[in-house]
PADO-664030 format. One record per residue (C-alpha): x, y negated, z negated; residue number from 0; residue in one letter. Coordinates in nm, 3 decimals. Layout:
! residues N
(pt (X, Y, Z), NUM, A)
...
This chain:
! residues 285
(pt (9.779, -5.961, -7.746), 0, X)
(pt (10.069, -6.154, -7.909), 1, X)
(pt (9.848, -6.492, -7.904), 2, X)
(pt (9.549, -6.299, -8.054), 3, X)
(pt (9.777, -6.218, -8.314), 4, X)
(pt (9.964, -6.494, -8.399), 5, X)
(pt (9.589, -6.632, -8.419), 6, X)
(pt (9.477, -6.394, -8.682), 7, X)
(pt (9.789, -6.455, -8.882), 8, X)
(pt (9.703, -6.815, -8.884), 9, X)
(pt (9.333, -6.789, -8.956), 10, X)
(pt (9.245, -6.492, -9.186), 11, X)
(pt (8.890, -6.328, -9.086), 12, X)
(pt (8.787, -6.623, -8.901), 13, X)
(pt (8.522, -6.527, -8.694), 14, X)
(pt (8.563, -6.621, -8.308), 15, X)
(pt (8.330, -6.536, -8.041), 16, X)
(pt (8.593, -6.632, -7.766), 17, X)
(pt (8.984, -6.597, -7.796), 18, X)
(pt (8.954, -6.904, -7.565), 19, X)
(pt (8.806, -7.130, -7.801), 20, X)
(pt (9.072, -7.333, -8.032), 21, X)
(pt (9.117, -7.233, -8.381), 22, X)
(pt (8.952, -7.438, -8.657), 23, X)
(pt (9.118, -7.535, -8.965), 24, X)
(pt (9.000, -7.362, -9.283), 25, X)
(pt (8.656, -7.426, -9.427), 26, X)
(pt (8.526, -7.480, -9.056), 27, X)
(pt (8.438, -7.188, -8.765), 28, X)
(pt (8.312, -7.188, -8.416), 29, X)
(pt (7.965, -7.230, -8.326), 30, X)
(pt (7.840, -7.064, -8.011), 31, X)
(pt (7.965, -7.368, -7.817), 32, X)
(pt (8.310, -7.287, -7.947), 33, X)
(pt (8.308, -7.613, -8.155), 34, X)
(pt (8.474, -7.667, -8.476), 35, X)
(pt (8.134, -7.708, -8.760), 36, X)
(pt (8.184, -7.699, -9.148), 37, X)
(pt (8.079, -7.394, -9.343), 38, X)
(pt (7.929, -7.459, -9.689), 39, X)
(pt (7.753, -7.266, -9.917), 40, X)
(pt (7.383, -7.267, -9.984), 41, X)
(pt (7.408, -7.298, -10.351), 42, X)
(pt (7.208, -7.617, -10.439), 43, X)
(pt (7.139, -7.452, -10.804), 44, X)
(pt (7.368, -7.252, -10.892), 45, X)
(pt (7.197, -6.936, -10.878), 46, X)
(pt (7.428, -6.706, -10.656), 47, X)
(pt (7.756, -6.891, -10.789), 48, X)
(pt (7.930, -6.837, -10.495), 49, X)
(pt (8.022, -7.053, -10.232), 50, X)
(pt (8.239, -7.046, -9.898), 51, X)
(pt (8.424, -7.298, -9.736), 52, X)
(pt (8.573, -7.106, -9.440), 53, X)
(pt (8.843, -6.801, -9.429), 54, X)
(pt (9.058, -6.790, -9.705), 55, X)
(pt (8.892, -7.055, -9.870), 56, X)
(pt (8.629, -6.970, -10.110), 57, X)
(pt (8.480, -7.207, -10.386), 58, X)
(pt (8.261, -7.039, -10.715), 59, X)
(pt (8.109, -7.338, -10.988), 60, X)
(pt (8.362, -7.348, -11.250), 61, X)
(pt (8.246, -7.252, -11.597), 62, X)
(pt (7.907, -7.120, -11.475), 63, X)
(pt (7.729, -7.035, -11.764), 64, X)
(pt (7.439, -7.294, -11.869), 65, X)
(pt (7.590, -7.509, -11.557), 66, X)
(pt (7.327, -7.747, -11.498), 67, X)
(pt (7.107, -7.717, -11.133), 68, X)
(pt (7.174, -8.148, -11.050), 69, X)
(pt (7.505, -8.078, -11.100), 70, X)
(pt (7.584, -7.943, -10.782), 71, X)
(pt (7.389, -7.978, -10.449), 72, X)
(pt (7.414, -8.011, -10.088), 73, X)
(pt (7.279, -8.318, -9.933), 74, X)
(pt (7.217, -8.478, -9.635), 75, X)
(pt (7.195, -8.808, -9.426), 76, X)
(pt (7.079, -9.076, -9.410), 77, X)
(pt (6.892, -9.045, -9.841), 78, X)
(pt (7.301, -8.963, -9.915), 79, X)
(pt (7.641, -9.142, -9.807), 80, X)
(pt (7.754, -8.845, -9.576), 81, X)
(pt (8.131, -8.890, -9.436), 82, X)
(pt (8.099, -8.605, -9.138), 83, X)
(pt (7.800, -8.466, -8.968), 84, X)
(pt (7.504, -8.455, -9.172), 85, X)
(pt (7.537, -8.325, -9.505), 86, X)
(pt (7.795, -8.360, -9.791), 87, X)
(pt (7.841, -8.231, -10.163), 88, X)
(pt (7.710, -8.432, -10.482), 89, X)
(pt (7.857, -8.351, -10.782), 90, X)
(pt (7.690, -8.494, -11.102), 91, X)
(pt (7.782, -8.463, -11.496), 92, X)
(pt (7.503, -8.604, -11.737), 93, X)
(pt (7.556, -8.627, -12.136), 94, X)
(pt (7.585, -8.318, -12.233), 95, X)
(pt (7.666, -8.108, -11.934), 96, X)
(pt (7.855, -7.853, -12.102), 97, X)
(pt (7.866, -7.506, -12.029), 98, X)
(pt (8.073, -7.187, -12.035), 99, X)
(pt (8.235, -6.931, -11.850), 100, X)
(pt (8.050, -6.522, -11.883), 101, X)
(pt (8.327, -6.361, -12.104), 102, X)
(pt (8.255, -6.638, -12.379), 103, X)
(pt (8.623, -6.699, -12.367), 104, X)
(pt (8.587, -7.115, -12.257), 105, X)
(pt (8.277, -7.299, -12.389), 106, X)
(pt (8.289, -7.714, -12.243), 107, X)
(pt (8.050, -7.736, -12.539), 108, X)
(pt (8.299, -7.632, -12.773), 109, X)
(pt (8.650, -7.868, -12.651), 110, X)
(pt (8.499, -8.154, -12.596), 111, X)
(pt (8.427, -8.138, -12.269), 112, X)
(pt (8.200, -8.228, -11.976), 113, X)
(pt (8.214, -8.103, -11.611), 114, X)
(pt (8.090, -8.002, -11.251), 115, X)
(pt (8.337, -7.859, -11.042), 116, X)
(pt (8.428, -7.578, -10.755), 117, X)
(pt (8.720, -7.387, -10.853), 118, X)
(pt (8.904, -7.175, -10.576), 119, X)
(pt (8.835, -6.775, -10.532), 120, X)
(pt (8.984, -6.627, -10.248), 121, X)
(pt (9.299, -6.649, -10.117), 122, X)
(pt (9.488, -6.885, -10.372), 123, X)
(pt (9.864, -7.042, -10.320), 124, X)
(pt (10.153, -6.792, -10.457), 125, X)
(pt (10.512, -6.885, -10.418), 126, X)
(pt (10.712, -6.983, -10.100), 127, X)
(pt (10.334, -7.065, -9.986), 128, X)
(pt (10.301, -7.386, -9.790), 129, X)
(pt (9.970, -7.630, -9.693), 130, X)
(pt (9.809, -7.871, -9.572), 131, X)
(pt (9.502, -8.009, -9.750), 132, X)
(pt (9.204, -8.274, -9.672), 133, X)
(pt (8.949, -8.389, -9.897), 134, X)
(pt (8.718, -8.718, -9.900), 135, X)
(pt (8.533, -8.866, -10.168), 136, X)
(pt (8.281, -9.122, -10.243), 137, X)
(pt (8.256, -9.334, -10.570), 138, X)
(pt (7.895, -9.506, -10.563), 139, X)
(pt (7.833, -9.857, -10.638), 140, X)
(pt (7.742, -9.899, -11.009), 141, X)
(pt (7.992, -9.644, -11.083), 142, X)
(pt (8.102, -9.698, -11.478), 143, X)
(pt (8.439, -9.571, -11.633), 144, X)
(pt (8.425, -9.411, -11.912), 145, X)
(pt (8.818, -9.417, -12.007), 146, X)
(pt (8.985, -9.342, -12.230), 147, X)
(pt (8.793, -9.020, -12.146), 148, X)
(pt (8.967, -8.887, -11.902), 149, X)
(pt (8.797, -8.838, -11.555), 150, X)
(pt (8.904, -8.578, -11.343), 151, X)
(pt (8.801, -8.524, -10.936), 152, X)
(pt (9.086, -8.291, -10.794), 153, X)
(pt (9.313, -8.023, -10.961), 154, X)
(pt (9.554, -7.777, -10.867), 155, X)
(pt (9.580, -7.605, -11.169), 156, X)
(pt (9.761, -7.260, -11.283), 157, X)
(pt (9.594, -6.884, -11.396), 158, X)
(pt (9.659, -6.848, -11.727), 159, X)
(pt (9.869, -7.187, -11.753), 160, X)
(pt (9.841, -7.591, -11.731), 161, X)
(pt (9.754, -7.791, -11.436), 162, X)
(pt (10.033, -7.929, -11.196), 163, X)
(pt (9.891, -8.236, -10.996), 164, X)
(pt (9.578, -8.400, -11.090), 165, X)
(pt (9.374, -8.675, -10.954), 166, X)
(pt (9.223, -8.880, -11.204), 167, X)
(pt (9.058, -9.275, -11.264), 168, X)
(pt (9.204, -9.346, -11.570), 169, X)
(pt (9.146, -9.696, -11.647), 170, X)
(pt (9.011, -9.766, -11.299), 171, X)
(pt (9.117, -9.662, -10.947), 172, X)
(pt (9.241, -9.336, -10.857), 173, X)
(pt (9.523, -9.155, -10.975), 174, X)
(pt (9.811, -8.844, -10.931), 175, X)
(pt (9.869, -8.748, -11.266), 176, X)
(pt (10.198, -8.489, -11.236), 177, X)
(pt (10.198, -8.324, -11.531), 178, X)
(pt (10.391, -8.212, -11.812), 179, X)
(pt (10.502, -7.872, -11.661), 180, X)
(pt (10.607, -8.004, -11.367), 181, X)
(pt (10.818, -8.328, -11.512), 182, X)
(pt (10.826, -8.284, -11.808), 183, X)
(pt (10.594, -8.604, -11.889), 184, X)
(pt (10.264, -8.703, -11.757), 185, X)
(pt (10.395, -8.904, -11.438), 186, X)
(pt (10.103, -9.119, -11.287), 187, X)
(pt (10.078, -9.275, -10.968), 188, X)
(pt (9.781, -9.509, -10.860), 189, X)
(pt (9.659, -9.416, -10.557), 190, X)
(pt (9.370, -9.681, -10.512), 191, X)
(pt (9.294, -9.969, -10.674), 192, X)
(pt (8.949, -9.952, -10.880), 193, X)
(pt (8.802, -10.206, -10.626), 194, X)
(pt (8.936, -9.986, -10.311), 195, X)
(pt (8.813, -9.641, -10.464), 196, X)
(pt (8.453, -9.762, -10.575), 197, X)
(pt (8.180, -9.762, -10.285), 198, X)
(pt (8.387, -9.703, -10.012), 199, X)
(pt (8.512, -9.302, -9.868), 200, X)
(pt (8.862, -9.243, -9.904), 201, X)
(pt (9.009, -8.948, -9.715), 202, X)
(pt (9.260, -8.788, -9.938), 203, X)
(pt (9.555, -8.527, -9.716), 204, X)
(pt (9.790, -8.337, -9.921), 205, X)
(pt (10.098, -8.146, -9.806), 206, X)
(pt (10.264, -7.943, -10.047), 207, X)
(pt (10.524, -7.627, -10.057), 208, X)
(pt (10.452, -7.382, -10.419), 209, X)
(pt (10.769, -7.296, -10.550), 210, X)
(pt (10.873, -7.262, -10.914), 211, X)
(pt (11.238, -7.343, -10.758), 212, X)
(pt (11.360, -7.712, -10.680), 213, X)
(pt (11.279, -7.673, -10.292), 214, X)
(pt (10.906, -7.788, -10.295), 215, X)
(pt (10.735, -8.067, -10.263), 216, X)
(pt (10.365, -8.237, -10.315), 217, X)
(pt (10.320, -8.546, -10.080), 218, X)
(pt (9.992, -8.737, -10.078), 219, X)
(pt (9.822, -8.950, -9.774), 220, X)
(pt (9.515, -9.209, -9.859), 221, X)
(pt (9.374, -9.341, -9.562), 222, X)
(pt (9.620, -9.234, -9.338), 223, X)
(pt (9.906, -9.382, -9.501), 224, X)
(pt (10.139, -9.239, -9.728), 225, X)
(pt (10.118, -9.288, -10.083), 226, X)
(pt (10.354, -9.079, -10.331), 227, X)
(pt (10.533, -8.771, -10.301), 228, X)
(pt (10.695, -8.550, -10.493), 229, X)
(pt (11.035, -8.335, -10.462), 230, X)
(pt (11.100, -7.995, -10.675), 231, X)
(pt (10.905, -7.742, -10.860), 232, X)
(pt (10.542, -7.748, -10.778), 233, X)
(pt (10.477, -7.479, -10.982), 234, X)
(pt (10.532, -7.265, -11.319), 235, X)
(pt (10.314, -6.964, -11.316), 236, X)
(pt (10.222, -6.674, -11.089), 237, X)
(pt (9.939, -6.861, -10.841), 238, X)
(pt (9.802, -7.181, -10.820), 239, X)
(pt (9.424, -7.264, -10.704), 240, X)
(pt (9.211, -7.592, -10.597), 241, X)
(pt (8.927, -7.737, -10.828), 242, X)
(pt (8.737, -8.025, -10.734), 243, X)
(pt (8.412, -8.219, -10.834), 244, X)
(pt (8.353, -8.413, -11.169), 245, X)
(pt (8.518, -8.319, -11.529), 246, X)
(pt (8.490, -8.514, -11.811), 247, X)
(pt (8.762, -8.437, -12.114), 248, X)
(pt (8.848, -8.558, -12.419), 249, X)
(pt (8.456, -8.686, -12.453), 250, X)
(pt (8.526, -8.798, -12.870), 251, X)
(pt (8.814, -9.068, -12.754), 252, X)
(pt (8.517, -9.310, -12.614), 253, X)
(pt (8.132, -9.159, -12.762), 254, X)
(pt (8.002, -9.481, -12.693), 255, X)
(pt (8.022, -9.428, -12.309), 256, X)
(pt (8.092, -9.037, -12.263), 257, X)
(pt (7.684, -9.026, -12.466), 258, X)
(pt (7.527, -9.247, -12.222), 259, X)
(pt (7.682, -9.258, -11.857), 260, X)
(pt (7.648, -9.042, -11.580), 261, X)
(pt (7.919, -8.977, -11.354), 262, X)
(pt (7.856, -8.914, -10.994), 263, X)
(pt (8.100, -8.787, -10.683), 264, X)
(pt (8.045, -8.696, -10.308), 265, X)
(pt (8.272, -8.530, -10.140), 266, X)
(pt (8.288, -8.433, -9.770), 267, X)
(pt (8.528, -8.274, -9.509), 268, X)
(pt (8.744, -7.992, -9.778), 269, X)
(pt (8.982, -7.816, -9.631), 270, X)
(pt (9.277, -7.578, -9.621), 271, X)
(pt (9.549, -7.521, -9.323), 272, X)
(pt (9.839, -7.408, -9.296), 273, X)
(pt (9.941, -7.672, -9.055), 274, X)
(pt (9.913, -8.062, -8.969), 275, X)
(pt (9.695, -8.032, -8.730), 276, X)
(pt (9.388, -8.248, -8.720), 277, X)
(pt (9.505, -8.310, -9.071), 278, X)
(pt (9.443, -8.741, -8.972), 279, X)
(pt (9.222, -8.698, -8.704), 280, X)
(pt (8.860, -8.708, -8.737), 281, X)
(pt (8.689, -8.378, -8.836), 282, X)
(pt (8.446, -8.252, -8.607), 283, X)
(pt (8.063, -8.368, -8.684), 284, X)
């Protein structure tokens, strides 16, 4: 009884059919083999607007309203680069993908701005809370920058307040951008050189402790090796909460570009735990 608990302290709600099987990290579950198998959402258009990615760990498109059906679908080997088993996510943002969220209160249209993204539901990051994150994305060839638009592919951002730690291109490659609240200053750090981040996956881990004290910390992993990290506050409001995909700001600062490219991202393998484990190892196909 003590391991079954400790287990469902660990993994909220995660369905098991045998205590004997290991426990999977979240945004994967047993099969009926007891293996470890992704669970993602069925929402190639948008219809439903809800998406899960395991116990604990549930993605909705951010900004729904008006969001556009090839922004966001589920696709699979060998017509798509696929980093894990069979299928992956595309995200795509055309000229003029704007859209808005119900209550009218945000409108992309409206600030300049461009997106698709998954923002995180269930189960967000409050204070004292501390995880272990995996994400990895795919730039295709022909990929073209659109800076000095900005071009976002990972948040952690704030209810009700600014982002913390972004990943961004900037003027090529990929970026953590720690921001303002957090420093004080926009602090970037490249990550990957344009050359490295283009047509290749990159597996992106990120270990981080929430506190709005000094006794956090927000280190980052490319590869397998480790790139930046962080030491202090990680955070200024109440909760914090994962967004990832494609988001285009700031559009007006380059028309010529933002008007006419298409921006496209795949990303494969997102997940939450709350501990290292299997972190750098191969996820299961």
């Amino acid at each position: 009884m003590k391991l079954l608990s400790k287990f469902f302290l660990v993994v909220l709600l995660l369905t098991v059919t045998s205590v004997g099987w290991a426990a999977c990290p979240e945004g994967y579950r047993n099969n009926y083999k007891g293996e470890c198998v992704a669970v993602v959402g069925s929402d190639t258009a948008g219809g439903s607007n809800a998406l899960y990615s395991g116990s604990g760990w549930r993605f909705e498109r951010s900004v729904p309203v008006g969001a556009k059906k090839h922004g966001y679908q589920l696709v699979f080997a060998p017509d798509y680069p696929v980093r894990y088993g069979k299928k992956s996510e595309r995200f795509e943002v055309r000229p003029g993908d704007c859209s808005r969220v119900k209550s009218g209160s945000w409108d992309d249209c409206k600030e300049d701005r461009e997106r698709s993204e998954l923002i995180q539901r269930g189960y967000r990051q409050w204070e004292g809370g501390e995880y272990w994150y995996r994400w990895s994305i795919y730039i295709p060839e022909g990929h073209q920058n659109i800076y000095r638009t900005k071009l976002a592919y990972a948040q952690f951002h704030q209810e009700g307040c600014s982002p913390v730690f972004l990943f961004q291109e900037y003027g090529g490659g990929y970026w953590l951008n720690i921001q303002p609240p957090i420093k004080g200053y926009d602090d970037d750090r490249k990550l990957l050189e344009a050359k490295e981040f283009i047509g290749n996956w990159n597996d992106i881990v990120v270990h981080a402790r929430w506190t709005k004290k000094n006794d956090g910390w927000f280190k980052v992993w490319v590869n397998g090796e480790e790139k930046t990290s962080h030491e202090g506050k990680t955070m200024t409001c109440n909760d914090v909460y994962f967004k990832y995909g494609v988001y285009r700001s700031f559009l007006s600062r380059n028309r010529e570009l933002s008007e006419t490219v298409t921006t496209i991202a795949y990303y494969d393998g997102v997940v939450r735990s709350k501990t290292k484990e299997g972190m750098f190892d191969p996820l299961p196909e």
